[in-house]
N, C-alpha and C positions, 0 to 999 in steps of 0.2 A: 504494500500500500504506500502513494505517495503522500505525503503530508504538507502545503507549500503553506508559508507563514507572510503577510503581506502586513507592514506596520511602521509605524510613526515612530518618530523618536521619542524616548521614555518609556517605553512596555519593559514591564521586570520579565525578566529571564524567566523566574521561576512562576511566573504565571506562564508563557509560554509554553516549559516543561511539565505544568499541568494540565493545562492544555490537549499537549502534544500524547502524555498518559492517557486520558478520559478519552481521546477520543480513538489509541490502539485497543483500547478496553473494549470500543463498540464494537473493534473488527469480531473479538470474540460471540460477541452475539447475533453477527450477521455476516460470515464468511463473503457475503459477494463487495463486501468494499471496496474502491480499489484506487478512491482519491478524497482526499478532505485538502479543503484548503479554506484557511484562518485568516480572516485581512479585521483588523484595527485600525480605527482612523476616529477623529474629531470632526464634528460637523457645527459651525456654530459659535456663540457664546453664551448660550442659556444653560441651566444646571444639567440635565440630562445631556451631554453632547459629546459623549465618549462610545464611539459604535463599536459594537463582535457583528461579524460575520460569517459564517460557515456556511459552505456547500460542500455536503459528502454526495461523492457518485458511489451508484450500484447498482449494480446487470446494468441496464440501460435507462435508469430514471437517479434522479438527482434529488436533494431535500436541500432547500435552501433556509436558515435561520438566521436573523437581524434581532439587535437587540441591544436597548438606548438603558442606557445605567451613568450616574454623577462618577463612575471609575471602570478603569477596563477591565478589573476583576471582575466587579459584580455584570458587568453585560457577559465575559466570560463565561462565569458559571452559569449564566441565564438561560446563551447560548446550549449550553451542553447538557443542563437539565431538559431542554426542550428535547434538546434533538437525542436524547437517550429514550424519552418518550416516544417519537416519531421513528425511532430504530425498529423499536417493539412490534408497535404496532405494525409497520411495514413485513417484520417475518410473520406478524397473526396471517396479513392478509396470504402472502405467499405460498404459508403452509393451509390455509383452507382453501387456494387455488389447485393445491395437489391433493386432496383428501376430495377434491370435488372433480376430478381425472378421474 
């Protein structure tokens, strides 16, 4: 799996390398992964204006998640609770497309 990281200056490392964890964590629960890419950016100067963005590819559909937080942590985790949710549910639907074969 690729994982490309796109970002502003000032992201701590070690949000990155959580990041970068949580989301080899999802390859576990969904073998057809086969790209994540993480872009961080600032939009703005209102309180919320620190963006996460993820798009994970797999087989041939994509799940895109944005998500506006006062820190790039918190849209981090924001991001990644979502899209552990939308993992899920993505192999529900897969495996009841084979049980219904």
């Amino acid at each position: 799996m690729t994982i490309e990281f796109h970002a502003v200056a000032g992201i701590d490392e070690q949000l990155i390398d959580m990041l970068k964890e949580q989301v080899m964590q999802l390859k576990h629960v969904e073998k057809t992964i086969s790209r994540a890419e993480i872009m961080f950016r600032k939009r703005g100067t209102f309180l919320e204006n620190k963006i996460c963005e993820l798009r994970l590819t797999m087989d041939r559909n994509s799940i895109f998640v944005l998500r506006k937080a006062d820190t790039f942590e918190k849209a981090g985790i924001q991001v990644v609770r979502y899209l552990r949710n939308a993992v899920r549910q993505h192999r529900r639907e897969a495996e009841k497309k084979l049980v219904a074969v």
